[in-house]
Every structure is written in C-alpha cells, then in structure tokens.
Residue, then its C-alpha position, 0 to 999 in steps of 0.5 A: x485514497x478513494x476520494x483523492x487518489x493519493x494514499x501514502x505510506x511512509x514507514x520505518x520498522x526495526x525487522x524484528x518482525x518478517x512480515x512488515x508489510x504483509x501481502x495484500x492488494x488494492x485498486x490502486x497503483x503503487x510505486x514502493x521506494x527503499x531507502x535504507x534495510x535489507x529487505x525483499x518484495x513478493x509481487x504476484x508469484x515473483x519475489x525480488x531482493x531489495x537493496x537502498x535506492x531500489x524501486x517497486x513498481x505494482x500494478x492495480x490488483x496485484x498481490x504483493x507484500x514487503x519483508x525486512x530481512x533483519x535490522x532496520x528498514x525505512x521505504x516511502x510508498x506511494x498508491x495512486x488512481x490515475x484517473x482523478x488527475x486527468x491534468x497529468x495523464x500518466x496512463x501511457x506511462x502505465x501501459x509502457x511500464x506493464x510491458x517491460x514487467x511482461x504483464x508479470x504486474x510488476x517488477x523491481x528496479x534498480x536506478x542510475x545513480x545520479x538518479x536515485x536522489x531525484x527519486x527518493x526526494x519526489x517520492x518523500x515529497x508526497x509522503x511527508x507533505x501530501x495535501x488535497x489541494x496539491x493533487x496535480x503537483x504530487x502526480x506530477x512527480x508520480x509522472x516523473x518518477x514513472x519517467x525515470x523507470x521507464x528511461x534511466x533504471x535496470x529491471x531486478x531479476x526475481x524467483x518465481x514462487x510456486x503456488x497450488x491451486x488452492x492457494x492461487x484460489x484462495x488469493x484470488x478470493x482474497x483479493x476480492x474481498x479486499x477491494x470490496x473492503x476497500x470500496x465500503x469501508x466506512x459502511x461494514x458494521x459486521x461480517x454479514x457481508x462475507x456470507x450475504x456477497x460473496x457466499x462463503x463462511x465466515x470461518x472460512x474467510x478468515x481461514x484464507x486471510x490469515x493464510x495470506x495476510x496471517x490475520x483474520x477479515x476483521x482484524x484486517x478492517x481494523x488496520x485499514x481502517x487505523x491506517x486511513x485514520x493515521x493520514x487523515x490526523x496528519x492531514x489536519x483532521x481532529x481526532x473524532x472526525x477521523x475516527x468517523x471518516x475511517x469508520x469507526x462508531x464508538x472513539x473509545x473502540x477507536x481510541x485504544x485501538x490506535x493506541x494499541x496499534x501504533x502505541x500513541x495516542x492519536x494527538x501524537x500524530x504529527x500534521x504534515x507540512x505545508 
C-alpha cells in the first residue's frame, strides 16, 4: 500500500469468529463495501449495523473494526492514499464526504438501489483484478464511487460507544504504534522499537494491543505482514520475493507462518486477473 497507494482486501468469513476484522487504523483512506452477512462496523466511538449493499466509509487515522454477527459474510474493501494519483483528484471528494460524517471520520451509507450494482462492480474490480500499471483507472472508480456516496446514497444512523479515558489513551497509543508499523515494516527486526521510540514496555504495549486488536504487537506485525504478502503473491510476485518485500528474513518462518495463518501454502495464492 505505501508504494502504490492501493491496498485491497477481499474477504469471506464463516462468522464463527466475531471479531473478523479486528480494530485497528491505517494512514490511508477506506471505502468497505458488504456484499452478503450481517454484520456491523465500529468506526471511531460510532458503531453501525450493516446490511448487503451497505457502504463504509473511513477516513485516514480512524479507529475501526468490522464484525460478523453470525452466519457467513463477504465485503470487498478498498484503502487508498490520494496523493499518489494527482491524474484523478479526489481530495474534494474527501473533504465533502468528511463534512457529511460531522468530522465523526466516517459513517455508514446506505445506497439507492439502482446504484448498488454499479458499486459492488467498481469496488470488486479493484480487489479481484488490482495492477500497478492501472493505478489511474482503479482511482478512477474510487472517484466514482466517492461520487456516488456523496449524491445518490442515505447516511445510516449509528450508537455512540462510551470510552474512558484510559482507553481513549490507549487507542490513541495504539494508533501511533501502528502507523509506525506501517511505514517501517520491512525494517522492524524486533521490539526494541516500542522502548527506543516511543518510551514504553514492551508488556505494556502488548497490554494495549491485545485490549484493542485481542493480539500482541508482534503477532500484529506478523498478520501485516502475511497480509502484504497475500496480495503481492496475487499480484505476480513468486513466493521468496514476497516473503522479503513484507519483511521476512527466513522463508521457512514465512512459510508455516502463511500456512498457518491462511491454512494454504503460498503457491495456493491465485494471481489476479489481467
């Protein structure tokens, strides 16, 4: 995602498990579509129920997190930086749609039926077919669909979760942590970091992420990190050369940890369509 803007995620769960899509935040903007499930999306303090055809829109640096309520689910989800498609500007866009969310950074949406075609199409476009070399087509559809919400879609009424301060604390150390994550993953050979910038233990660091994520700071590097791999074997990569690019420096670690994680080896990653 750093070096092309565009990360994706397409993904279908049973709901055996609640938190599918546990909360966390990233310096990128996001547009989560449903496609099938029942399902609900915490975005900042404000959690919305979601029904198929419903729209989630994040802004950068927001906490959010999705959740199957129970039976299976599908949702296409598209993270984007705006700034590497200066072709197709959607900066406006942004700024509008922030406006209607109230600088809540974000909001659910639900859209006209003739629309929601149109929509699911675009967003799975990205997922299933994402390119380097069609970066300026895939924002192209990110500007239709901001388009969309902002002229042909009803914003979704949402509760307000109470948080205390200490864990308004802890998200807002969380959030740190993670987008330094993400801007040095490929560098982070231990935890040395958490104490050497940003001054606290590493137990209580790992206190924080498992309140928030219900994981540790490494095991959150690790699925980071299998994640970026996952889309650079579908994008063409081999499976060495992906394991380098999302930091890892031993294939054997990266090995049974992909196949733990997504229970295939990495040749069973299907390349996306040209």
């Amino acid at each position: 995602m750093e070096l092309i803007g565009i990360y994706t995620v397409h993904k279908t769960g049973s709901g055996e498990i609640e938190n599918d899509y546990p909360v966390h935040s990233h310096i990128s903007f996001e547009i989560l579509f449903l496609v099938s499930g029942n399902c609900e999306m915490l975005i900042g303090d404000t959690r919305y129920k979601m029904n198929p055809g419903d729209t989630a829109f994040i802004s950068e640096n927001v906490p959010h997190g999705f959740f199957a309520n129970d039976g299976p689910f599908v949702f296409y989800a598209v993270q984007f930086i705006p700034r590497v498609s200066p072709a197709i500007p959607v900066e406006n866009d942004l700024s509008d749609l922030n406006k209607i969310c109230k600088e809540k950074g974000g909001s659910v949406f639900k859209f006209d039926d003739s629309i929601t075609g149109v929509v699911e199409c675009s967003l799975g476009r990205i997922c299933r077919e994402r390119r380097d070399t069609d970066l300026t087509l895939y924002f192209s559809y990110i500007k239709s669909v901001l388009y969309e919400l902002l002229h042909h879609s009803a914003q979704k009424e949402g509760a307000t979760e109470e948080r205390n301060e200490k864990a308004r604390s802890n998200i807002e150390l969380f959030n740190a942590i993670s987008d330094y994550i993400s801007a040095n993953l490929n560098d982070i050979s231990n935890m040395t970091f958490v104490e050497n910038v940003f001054h606290y233990s590493k137990s209580h660091v790992n206190k924080v992420f498992n309140s928030v994520v219900g994981m540790s700071v490494w095991k959150y590097i690790t699925v980071k990190r299998l994640d970026l791999a996952k889309n650079l074997l579908a994008d063409g990569c081999s499976a060495k050369n992906a394991a380098i690019k999302s930091g890892f420096s031993d294939y054997s670690v990266f090995y049974k940890a992909f196949v733990k994680e997504f229970g295939a080896p990495p040749s069973g990653v299907k390349k996306r369509n040209s």
